[in-house]
C-alpha positions in Angstrom: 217.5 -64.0 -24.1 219.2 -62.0 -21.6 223.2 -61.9 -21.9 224.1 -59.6 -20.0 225.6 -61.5 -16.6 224.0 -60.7 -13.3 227.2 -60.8 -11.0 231.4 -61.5 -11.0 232.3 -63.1 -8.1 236.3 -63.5 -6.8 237.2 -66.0 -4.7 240.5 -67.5 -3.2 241.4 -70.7 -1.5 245.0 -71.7 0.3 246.0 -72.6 3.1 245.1 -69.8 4.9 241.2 -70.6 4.1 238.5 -69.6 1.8 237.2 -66.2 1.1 235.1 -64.2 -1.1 237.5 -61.4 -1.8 235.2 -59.5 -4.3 231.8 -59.4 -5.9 230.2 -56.6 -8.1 227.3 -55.4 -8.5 226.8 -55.7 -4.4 224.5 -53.4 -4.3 220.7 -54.6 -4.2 217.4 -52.8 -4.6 215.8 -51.3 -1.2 213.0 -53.7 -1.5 215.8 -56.6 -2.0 217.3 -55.1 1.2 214.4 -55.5 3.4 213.4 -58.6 2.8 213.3 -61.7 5.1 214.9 -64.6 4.0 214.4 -68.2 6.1 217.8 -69.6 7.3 220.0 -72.4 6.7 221.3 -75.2 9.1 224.6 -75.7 6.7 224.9 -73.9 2.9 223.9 -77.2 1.6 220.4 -77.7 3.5 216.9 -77.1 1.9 214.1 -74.4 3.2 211.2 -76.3 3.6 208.4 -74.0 3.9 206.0 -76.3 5.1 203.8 -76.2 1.4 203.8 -78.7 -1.7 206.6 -77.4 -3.7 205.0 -78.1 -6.8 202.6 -75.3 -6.2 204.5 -72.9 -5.2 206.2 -70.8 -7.6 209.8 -72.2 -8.2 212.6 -70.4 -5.7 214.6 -67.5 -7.8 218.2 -66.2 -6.9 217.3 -63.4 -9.3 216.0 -59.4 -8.7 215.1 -57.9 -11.8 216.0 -54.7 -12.6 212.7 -53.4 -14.7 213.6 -50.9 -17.3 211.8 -47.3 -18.2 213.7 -46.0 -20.8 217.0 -47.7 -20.5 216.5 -46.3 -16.3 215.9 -48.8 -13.4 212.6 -47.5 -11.3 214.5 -48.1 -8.2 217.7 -46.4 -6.8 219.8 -48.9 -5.1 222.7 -47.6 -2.8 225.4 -45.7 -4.4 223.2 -45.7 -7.8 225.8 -48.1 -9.0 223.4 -49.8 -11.0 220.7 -46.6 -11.7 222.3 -46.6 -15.7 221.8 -50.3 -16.6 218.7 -51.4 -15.3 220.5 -55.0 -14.6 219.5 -58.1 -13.5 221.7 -58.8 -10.0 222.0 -61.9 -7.8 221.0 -62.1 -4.5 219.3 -65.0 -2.0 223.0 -66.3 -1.6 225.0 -65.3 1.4 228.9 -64.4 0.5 229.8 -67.6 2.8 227.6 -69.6 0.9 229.2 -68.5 -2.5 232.9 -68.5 -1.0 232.1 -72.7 0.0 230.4 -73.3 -3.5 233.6 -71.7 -5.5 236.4 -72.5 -3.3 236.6 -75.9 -5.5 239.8 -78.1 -4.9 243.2 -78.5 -6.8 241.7 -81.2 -8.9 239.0 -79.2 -10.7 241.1 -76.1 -11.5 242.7 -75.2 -15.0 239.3 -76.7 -16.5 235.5 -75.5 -17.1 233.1 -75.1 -13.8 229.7 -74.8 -14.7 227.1 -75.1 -11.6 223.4 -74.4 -11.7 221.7 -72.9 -8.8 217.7 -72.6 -9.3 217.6 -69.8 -12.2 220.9 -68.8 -12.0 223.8 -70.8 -13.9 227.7 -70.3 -12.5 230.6 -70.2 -15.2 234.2 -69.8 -14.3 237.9 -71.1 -15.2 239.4 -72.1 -11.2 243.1 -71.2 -11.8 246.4 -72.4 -9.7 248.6 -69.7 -8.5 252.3 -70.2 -7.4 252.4 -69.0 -3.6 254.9 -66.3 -3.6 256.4 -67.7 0.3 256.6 -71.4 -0.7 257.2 -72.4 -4.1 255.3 -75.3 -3.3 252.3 -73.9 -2.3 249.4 -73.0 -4.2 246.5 -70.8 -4.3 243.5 -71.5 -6.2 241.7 -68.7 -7.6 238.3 -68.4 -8.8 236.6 -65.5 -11.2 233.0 -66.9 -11.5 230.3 -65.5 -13.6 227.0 -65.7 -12.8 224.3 -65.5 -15.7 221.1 -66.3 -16.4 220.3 -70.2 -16.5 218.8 -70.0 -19.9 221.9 -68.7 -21.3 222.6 -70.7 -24.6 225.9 -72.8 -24.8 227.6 -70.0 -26.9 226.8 -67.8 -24.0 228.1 -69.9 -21.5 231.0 -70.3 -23.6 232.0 -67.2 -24.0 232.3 -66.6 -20.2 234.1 -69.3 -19.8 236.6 -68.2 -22.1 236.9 -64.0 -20.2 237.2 -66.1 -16.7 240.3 -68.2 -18.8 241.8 -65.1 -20.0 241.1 -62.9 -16.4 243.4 -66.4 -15.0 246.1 -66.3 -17.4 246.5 -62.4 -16.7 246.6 -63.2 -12.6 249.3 -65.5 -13.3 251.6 -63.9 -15.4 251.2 -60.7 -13.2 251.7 -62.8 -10.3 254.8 -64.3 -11.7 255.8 -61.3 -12.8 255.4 -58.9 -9.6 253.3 -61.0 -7.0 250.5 -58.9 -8.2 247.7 -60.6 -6.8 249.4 -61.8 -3.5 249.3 -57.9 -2.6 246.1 -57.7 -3.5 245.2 -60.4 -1.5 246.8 -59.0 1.5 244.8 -55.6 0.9 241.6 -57.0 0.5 241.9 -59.7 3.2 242.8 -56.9 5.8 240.1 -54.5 5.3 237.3 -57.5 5.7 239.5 -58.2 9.3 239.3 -54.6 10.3 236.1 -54.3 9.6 235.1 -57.6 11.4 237.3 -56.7 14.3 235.3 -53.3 14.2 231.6 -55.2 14.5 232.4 -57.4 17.1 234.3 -54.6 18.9 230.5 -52.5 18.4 228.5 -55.8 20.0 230.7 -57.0 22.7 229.6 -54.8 25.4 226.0 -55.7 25.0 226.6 -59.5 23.7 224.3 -60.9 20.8 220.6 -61.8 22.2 219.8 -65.0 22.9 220.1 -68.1 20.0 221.5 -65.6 17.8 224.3 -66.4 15.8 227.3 -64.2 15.0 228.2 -62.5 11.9 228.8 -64.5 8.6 230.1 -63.3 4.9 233.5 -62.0 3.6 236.1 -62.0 7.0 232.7 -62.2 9.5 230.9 -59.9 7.5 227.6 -60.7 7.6 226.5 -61.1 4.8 222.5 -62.1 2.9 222.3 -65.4 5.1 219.9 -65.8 8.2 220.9 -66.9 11.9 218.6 -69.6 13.3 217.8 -70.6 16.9 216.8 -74.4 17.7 213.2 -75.6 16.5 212.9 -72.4 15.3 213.0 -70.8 12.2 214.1 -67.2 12.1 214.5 -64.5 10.0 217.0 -61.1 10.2 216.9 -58.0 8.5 219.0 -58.3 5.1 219.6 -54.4 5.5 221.7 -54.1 8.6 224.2 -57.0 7.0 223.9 -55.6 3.4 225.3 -52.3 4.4 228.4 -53.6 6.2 229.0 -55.6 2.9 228.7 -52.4 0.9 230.9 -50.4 3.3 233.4 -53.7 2.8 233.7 -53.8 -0.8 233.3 -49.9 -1.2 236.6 -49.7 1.1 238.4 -52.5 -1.3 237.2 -50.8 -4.3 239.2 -47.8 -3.3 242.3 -49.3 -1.6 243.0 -51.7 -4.7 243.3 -51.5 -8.3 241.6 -55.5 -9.0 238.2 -54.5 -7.8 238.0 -51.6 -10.2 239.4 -53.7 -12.6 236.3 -56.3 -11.9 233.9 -53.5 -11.5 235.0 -52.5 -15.5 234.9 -55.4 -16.6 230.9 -55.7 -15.1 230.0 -52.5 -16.7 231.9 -52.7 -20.4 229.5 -56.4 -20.5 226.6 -54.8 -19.5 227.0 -51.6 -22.2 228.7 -52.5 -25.3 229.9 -56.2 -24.5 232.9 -55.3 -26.0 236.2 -54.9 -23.6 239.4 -53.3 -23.8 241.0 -53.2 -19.9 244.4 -53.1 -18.5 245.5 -55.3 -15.6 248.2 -53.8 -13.2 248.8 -51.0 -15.7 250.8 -54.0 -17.8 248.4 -56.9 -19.1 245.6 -55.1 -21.4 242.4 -57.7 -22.3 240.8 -57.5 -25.1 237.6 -59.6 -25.4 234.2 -59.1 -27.1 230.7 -60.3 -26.7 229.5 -60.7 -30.0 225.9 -61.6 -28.7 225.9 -58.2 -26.7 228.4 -56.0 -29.7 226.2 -57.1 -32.6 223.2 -55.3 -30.8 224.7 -52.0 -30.3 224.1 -51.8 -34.8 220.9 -53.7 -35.0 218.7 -54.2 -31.7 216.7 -57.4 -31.3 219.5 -59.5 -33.6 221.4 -62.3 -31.4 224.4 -62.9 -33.6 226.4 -66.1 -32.2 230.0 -67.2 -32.8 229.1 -69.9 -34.9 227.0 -67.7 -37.3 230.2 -65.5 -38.1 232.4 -68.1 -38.5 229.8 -69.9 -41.3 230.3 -66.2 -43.4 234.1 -65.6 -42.9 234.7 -69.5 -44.2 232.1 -68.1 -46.8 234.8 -65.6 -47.8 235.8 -65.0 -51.2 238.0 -62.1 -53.0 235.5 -60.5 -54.7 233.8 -59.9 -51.4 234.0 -55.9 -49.7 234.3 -54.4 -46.3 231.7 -51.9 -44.9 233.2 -50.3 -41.8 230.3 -49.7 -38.7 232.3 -47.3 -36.8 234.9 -44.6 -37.3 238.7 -46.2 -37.9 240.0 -43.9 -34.9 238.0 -46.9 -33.1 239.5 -50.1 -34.9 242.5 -50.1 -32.6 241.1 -51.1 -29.6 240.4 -54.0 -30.8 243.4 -55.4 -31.7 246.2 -56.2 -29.8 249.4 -54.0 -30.6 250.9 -57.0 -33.0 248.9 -56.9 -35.2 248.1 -52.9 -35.3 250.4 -51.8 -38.1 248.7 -54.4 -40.8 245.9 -53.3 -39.6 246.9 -49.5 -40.4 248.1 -50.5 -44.0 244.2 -51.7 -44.4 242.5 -48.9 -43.3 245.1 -46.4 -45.2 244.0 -48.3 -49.0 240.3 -49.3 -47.8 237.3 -48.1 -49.9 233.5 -49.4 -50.0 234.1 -49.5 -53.6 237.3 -52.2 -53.7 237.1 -55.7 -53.2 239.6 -57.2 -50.6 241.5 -58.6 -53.1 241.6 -55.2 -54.6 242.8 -54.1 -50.8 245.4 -56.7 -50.0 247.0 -55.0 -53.3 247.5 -52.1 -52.5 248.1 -52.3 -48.8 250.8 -55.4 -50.0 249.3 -57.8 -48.1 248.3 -61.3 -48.3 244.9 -62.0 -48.7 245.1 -64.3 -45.9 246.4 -61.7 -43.6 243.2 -59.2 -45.1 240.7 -62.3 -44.1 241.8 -62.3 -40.7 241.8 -58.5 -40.4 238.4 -58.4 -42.0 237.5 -61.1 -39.7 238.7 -60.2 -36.6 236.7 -56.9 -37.2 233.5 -58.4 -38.4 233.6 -60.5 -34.8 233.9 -57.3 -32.9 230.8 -55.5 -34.6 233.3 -53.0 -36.1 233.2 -53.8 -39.8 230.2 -55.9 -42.0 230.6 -58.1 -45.4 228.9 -56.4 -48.4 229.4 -56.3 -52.3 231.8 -53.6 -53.3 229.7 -51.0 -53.9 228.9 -50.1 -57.8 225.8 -49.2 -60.4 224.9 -52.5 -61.0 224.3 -53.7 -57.4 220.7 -54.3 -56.7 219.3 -52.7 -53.7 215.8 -53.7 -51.8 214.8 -52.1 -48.5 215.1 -55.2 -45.7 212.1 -56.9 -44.8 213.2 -56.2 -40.4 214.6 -52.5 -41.5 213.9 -50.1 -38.2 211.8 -47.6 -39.6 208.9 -47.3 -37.2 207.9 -43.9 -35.5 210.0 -44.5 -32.5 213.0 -44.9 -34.6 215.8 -42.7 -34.4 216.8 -43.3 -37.9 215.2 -40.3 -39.3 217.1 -37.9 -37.1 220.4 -39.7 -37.5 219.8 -39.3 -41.6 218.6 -35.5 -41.4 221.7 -34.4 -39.7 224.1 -36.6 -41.6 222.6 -35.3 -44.8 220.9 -32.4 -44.4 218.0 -31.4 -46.6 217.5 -35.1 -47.4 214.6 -37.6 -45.8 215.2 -40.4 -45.1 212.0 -41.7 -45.8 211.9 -40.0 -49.7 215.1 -41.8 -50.6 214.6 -45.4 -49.2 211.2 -45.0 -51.1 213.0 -45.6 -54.2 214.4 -49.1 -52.7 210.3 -50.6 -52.8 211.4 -52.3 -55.2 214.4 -54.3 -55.9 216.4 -51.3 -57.9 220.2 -50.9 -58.9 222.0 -47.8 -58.6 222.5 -47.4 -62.5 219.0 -47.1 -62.4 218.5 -44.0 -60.2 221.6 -42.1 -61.8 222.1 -41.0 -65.5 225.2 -40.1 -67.7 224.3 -36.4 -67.6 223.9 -36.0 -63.3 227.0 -34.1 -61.9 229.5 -36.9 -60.5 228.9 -34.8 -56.8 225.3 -35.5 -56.9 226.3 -39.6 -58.1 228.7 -39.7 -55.1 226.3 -38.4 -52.5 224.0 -41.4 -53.5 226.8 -43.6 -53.1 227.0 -42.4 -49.2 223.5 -42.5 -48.8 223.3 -45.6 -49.7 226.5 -46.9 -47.4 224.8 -45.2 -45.0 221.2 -47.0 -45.2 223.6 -50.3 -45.3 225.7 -49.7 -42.1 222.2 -49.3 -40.7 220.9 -52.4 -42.2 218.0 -50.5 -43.8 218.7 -52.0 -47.4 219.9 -55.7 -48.0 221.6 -56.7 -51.5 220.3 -58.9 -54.2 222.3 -61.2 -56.1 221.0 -62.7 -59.6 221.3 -66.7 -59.9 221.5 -68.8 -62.5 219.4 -72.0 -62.8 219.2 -74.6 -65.3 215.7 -76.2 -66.0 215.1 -78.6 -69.5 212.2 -77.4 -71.1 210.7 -80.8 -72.8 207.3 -79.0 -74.1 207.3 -79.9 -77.6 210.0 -82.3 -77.8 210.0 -85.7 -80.5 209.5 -89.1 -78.6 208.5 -87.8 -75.2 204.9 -87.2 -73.9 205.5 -83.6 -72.8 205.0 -82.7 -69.2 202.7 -83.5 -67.2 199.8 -80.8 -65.7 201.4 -79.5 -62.6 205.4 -81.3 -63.2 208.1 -79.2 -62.2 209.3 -77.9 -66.0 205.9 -77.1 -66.6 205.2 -74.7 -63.1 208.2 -73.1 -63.5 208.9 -72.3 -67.0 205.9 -70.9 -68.8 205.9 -69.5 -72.7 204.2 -66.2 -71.7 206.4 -63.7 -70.4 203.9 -61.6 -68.2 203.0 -64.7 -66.6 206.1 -64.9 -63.9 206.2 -68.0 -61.5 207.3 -67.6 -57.7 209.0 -70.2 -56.0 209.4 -69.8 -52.1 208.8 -66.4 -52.5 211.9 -65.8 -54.4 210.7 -64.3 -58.0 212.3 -66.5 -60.9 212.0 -64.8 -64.3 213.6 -65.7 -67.7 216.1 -63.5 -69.2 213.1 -62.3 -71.5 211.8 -60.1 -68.9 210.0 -56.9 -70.2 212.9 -54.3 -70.0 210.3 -52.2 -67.7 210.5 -54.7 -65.0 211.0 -53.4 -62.1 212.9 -56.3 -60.7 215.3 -56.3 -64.1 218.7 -58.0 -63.6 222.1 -56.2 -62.9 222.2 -53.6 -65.9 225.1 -54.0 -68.2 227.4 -51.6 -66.5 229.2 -48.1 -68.7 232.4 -49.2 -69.6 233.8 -46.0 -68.8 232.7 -46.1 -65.3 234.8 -47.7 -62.8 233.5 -50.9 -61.1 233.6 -53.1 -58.8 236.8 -56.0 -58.8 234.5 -58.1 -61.9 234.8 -55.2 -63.6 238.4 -53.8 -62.4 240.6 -56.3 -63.0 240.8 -56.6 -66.2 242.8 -54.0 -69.1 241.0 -52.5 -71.5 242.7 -54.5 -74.2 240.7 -57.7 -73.1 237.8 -56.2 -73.7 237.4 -56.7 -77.1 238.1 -60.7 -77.0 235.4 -60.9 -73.9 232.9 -59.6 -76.2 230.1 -62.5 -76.1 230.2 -63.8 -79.9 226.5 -63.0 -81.9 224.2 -65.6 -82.5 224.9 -66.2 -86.4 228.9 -66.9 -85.5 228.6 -70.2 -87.2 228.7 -69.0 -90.3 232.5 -67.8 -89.3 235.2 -70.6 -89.4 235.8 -72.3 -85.8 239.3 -72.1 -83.9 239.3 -76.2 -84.9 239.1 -75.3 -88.5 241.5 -73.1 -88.7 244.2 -74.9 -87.1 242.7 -77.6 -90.0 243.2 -75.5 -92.5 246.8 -74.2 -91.4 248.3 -77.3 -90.9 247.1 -78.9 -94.1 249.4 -81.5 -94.7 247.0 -83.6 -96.1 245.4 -81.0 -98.7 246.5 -80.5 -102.0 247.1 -76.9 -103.5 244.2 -77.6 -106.1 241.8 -77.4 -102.9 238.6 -75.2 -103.8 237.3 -72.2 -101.2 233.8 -74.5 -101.9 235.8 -77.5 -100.2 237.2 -75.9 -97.3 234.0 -73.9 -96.3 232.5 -77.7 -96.6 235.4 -78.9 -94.5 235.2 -76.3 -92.0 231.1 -77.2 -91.6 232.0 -80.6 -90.9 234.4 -79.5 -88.2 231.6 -77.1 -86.5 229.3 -79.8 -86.6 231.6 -82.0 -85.0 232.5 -80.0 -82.2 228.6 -79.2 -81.4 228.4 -82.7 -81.0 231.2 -83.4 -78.8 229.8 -80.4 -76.7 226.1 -81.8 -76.6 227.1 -85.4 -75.6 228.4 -83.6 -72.1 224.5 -83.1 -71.3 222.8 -86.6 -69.9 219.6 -86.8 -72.2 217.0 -84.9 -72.0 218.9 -82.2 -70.9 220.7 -82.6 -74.3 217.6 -82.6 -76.5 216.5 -79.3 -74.9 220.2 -77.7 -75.1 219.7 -78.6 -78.9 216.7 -76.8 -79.7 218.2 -73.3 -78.4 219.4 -71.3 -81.6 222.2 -70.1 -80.1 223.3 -74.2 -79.5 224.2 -73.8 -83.4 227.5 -71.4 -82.5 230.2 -73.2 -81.4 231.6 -70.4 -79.2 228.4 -70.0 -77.5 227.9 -73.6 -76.7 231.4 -74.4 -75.7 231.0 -71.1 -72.9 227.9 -73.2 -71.8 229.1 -76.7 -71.7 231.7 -74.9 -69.3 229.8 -73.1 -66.9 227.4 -76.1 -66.9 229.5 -78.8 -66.0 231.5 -76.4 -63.6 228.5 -76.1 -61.9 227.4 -72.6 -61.4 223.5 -73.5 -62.8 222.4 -74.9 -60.1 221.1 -71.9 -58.4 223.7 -71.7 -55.7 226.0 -69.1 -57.6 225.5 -65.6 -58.2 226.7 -63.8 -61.5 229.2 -61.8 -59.5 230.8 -65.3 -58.3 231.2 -66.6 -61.5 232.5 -63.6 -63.6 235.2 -64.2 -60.8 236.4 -67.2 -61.2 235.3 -67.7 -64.6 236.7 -64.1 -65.9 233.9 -63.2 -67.6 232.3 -59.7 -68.1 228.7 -58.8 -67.1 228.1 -58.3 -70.5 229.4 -61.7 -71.3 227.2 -63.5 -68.9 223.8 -61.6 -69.5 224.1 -62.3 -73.5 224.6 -65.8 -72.8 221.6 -66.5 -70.4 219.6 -64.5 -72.7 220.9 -66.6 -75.8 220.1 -69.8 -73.6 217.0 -68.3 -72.0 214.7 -71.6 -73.2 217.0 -73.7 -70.7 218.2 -71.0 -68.1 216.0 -69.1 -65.3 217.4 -66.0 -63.2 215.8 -65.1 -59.8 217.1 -62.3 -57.1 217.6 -63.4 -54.0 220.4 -62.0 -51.0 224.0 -63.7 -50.5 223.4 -66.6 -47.9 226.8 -65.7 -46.8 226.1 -62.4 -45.9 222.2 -62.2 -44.7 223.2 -65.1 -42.1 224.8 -62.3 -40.3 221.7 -60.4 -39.3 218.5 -62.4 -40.3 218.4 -64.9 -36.7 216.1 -63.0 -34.8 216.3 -63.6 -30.6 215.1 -62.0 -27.8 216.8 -59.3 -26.0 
């Protein structure tokens, strides 16, 4: 889907009349030029060409610029669009498009959409305070003219620059009478020019039944003349080059047009814009449909796909910057620069932006819209801070083809390194722990660190992220019939370990995986290497009581027992070790049945049968993650070390412990991959 728009047209209505002040790009192919084009009685009549309409092909308002490496095959006047290779309007006359925009007080300071055979018209009419009478208007219109299968969040967007272009006329207007001297400017070269062309035919008059010019201040412009009964066509060159000597002279006499003409090109290039109005007003808008493809071509990213990650946002989450920070700051407007300078001065792949907002003393609020902001401009992505036990896979739409310029780009950045030998070791899903041991120089760790951000920023590799599930396994069980051949618990849990299920195409495996698996979990992370914020944000002396208890713990006196046996009120002195070790049995056993009646049945009767159900420690951790919620598949282990300040370690001894009831699979963050997994046509 094209998004690129195919023209910006300016045009003014007062008192004084309507005119087409500006248009850019006005310059069309030669073949465009050339062509004949049947007239018009009035702008609102139809051509009728005398055949069935239905089988003809339908009537297009659109010349195609066709592409040869990122170079247009023709070479329109000027070259003004040689680099792009854009689609351009043409078919309508200026006249015609001054009448169609020139819309009246009532319809300004809301949306205009208007659709014209293929070609859809988007713009924001705005009132202007005449600058001679106060209480005069003038109504001015910056339309955009796109594609007509732009989606809404296209269209959208357009409307919203033609909003902003308004507000900017107005407070410059206000300000100096910016755009009434612009007016003036523009108005009086399209006279002078018009006085010039009649001046030119007047001493041989027009031929018969011709008309007289038409377009911008009698320019003529695409339109035909017509003669009675007749249907007649003119040369679209002749009136084509007196528009381009028009709008060429405006281009150089004012500074709006250039302003325009910017505007056209930053769309077309990088959809991202950072102008100045009148040397005072600077607009910042981005495209993120057109930004998002300058890091990963054939990916429509809309507006409403962002926003879905960044309410997705948690603290554990990183930042991956795109670009160089030199370029951050033109996209921001100057308020908000120095918080965005306290960011860039504390950020690291490695930190979370919780970790960030720390240092830089911000609120995490603040760091979400920062982070936000940048991700909507293409500057900045959402990853997992980066540490040994991420899991790495090479993504399924990575560019790595023969044409791709990848290869280079990798040589030159490291040199003596292919690109191709290293993302080999991503086949398969693979953590960094695994490629790096405690005896390789810490230079040679960190320059697989920055390989690896690089392959990100380049969306070569996607993350994995290890979910929990919880699944009753009844096989076996007293009073129930088992399952049935081809249930549920019986396709996805299976007692041999080599046999591994796939649901979806997402591999689920128990925590019993052969060690040699190449798809293993996130490895228990050195704790004398420096991690990500699950790993960070806790002292050292908390990690002896985070220490997941062993299986045969209930042998040891409970937490419950001992506050029995301290506050003994009700024991005599005479009491027996024999009658407190039976006391403190009966107060494990009571607990494990508190803690079991919070699964429904069966789930209870297959929590039961686990060993590790017998520990009271054990089973309390997994009554709490349970009813919190985080086995249902729907959290990854980084998310709940979180919130639930747990330690890796923690977390992988209790699925393991619980591995009868609990299931693991890798699969990426939803709030990340629905960034740059919706494929659209460019």
């Amino acid at each position: 889907m094209e998004v690129n728009p195919l023209s910006i047209i300016l045009v003014k209505s007062d008192s004084k009349g309507d005119r087409l002040l500006f248009r850019y790009p006005y310059n069309l192919p030669q073949q465009f030029q050339t062509a004949v084009i049947p007239t018009r009685k009035t702008p609102y009549s139809l051509i009728n060409t005398g055949d069935d309409i239905l089988q003809n092909v339908p009537p297009t308002n659109i010349c195609y610029g066709k592409e040869h490496d990122h170079e247009t095959v023709y070479l329109p006047i000027n070259n003004s669009c040689r680099r792009f290779g854009a689609d351009q309007l043409y078919g309508i006359s200026d006249k015609d498009l001054a009448t169609l925009f020139a819309v009246k007080s009532e319809l300004c300071n809301q949306k205009f959409e208007l659709k014209v055979n293929d070609v859809r018209f988007v713009s924001h009419p705005t009132l202007l305070p005449g600058n001679e009478q106060k209480s005069s208007y003038v109504q001015v219109n910056v339309v955009f003219a796109l594609h007509a299968s732009a989606s809404y969040s296209v269209v959208r967007c357009y409307y919203e620059l033609s909003k902003r272009i308004g507000m900017a006329l107005i407070y410059e207007e206000r300000r100096d009478s910016y755009f009434t001297r612009e007016i003036k400017t523009m108005v009086a070269v399209m006279d002078e020019n018009s006085a010039l062309q009649e001046a030119l035919e007047q001493p041989s008059g027009p031929p018969a039944g011709t008309g007289g010019p038409s377009g911008p201040g009698g320019v003529a412009g695409t339109g035909p003349v017509a003669t009675s009964g007749q249907t007649t066509v003119t040369s679209a060159a002749a009136a084509a080059n007196t528009a381009v000597s028009v709008f060429d002279t405006i281009l150089k006499n004012t500074t709006l047009a250039p302003f325009i003409k910017t505007i056209y090109h930053d769309l077309c290039t990088t959809g991202v814009l950072n102008v100045t109005m009148n040397q005072t007003v600077t607009l910042c808008f981005c495209l993120p449909q057109k930004a998002h493809q300058f890091h990963k071509k054939g990916i429509m990213v809309e507006p409403e796909t962002i926003d879905r990650c960044l309410e997705a946002l948690k603290p554990y989450h990183g930042m991956l910057l795109l670009v160089d920070p030199s370029e951050l700051f033109d996209c921001v407007p100057p308020s908000g620069a120095n918080m965005l300078l306290q960011l860039i001065e504390v950020y690291n792949p490695l930190k979370s932006l919780q970790n960030m907002a720390s240092d830089a003393e911000l609120l995490i609020d603040y760091v979400y819209q920062i982070v936000g902001h940048l991700v909507y401009w293409a500057k900045a992505t959402i990853i997992y801070p980066l540490c040994e036990t991420n899991v790495y896979v090479i993504a399924p739409d990575a560019q790595l083809n023969i044409h791709s310029n990848l290869p280079d780009k990798f040589a030159t950045k490291f040199p003596g390194m292919s690109l191709f030998e290293v993302i080999s070791d991503f086949s398969l899903p693979t953590s960094i722990g695994h490629l790096t041991t405690p005896l390789q120089h810490p230079a040679r760790q960190g320059r697989l660190a920055q390989m690896v951000l690089w392959m990100l920023q380049h969306h070569l590799l996607m993350q994995l992220h290890t979910y929990v599930q919880f699944v009753a396994n009844l096989d076996g069980i007293e009073g129930t019939d088992g399952p049935m051949e081809g249930s549920p618990q019986k396709d996805i849990r299976d007692r041999d370990p080599t046999n591994v299920p796939a649901i979806g195409g997402v591999l689920l495996y128990g925590s019993s995986a052969p060690s040699g698996s190449t798809s293993q979990p996130l490895a228990v992370p050195f704790p004398n290497r420096k991690h990500s914020l699950s790993e960070d944000r806790y002292a050292d002396s908390l990690s002896e009581g985070l220490i997941a208890t062993p299986a045969a713990s209930n042998t040891r006196p409970s937490s419950a027992s001992h506050r029995s046996s301290v506050g003994g009120g009700l024991q005599t002195a005479s009491s027996t070790d024999n009658d407190e070790s039976i006391a403190s049995i009966d107060d494990d056993d009571d607990k494990l049945r508190r803690l079991l009646a919070a699964f429904p049945e069966p789930d209870r009767t297959a929590v039961a049968r686990v060993p590790a159900a017998s520990s009271p420690e054990d089973l309390a951790l997994m009554v709490r993650l349970w009813q919190a919620g985080y086995f249902k598949g729907e959290h990854h282990l980084e998310e709940i070390m979180y919130f639930e300040n747990l330690r890796r370690s923690q977390l992988l001894q209790l699925v393991d412990k619980f591995r009868e009831v609990l299931i693991i699979y890798e699969t990426e963050d939803p709030a990340i991959a629905s960034l740059y997994t919706e494929q659209a046509n460019v």
